[in-house]
N, C-alpha and C positions, 0 to 999 in steps of 0.2 A: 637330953636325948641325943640322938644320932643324925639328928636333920639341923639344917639350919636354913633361919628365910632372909634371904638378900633383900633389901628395898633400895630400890638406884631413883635416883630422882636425876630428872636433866630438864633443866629451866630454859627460859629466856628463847625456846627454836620461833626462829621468825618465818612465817610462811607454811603454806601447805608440804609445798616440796622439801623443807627441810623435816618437818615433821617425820612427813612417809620415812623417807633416807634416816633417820635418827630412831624411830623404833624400830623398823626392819634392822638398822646395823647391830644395836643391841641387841635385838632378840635373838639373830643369829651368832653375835659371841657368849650372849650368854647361854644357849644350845649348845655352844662347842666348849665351854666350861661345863656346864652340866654333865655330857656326855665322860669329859676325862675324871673330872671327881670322882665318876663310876666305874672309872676304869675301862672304859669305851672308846672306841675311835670317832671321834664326828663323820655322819653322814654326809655325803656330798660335796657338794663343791661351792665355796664359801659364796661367792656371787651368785651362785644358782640361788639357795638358801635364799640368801639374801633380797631377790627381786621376787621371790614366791612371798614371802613376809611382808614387803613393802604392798605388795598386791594386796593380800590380808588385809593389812592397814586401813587403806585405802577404801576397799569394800566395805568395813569396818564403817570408818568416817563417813562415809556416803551414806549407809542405812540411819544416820542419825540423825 
């Protein structure tokens, strides 16, 4: 086909705060990947992104 699925694995994050900080950062490079593959420009501004995601995260992890 014309899709492909990425699987990123990242081991070994010691601590809550690396956590957050280590999926938020990911999620938004890999949103700014996504975006250019499609020939898009990334929305906003990478730290914004960034601390919106880790928030996500966060929220995320606490509901569980």
């Amino acid at each position: 086909g014309e899709e492909v699925l990425l699987v990123l694995t990242h081991s070994r994050l010691k601590g809550r705060e690396a956590v957050l900080g280590t999926f938020g950062g990911w999620h938004t490079h890999l949103d700014i990947l996504s975006a250019l593959v499609e020939g898009k420009r990334p929305e906003g501004r990478f730290w914004d992104r960034h601390m919106q995601w880790e928030k996500r995260y966060e929220d995320l992890l606490s509901d569980g």
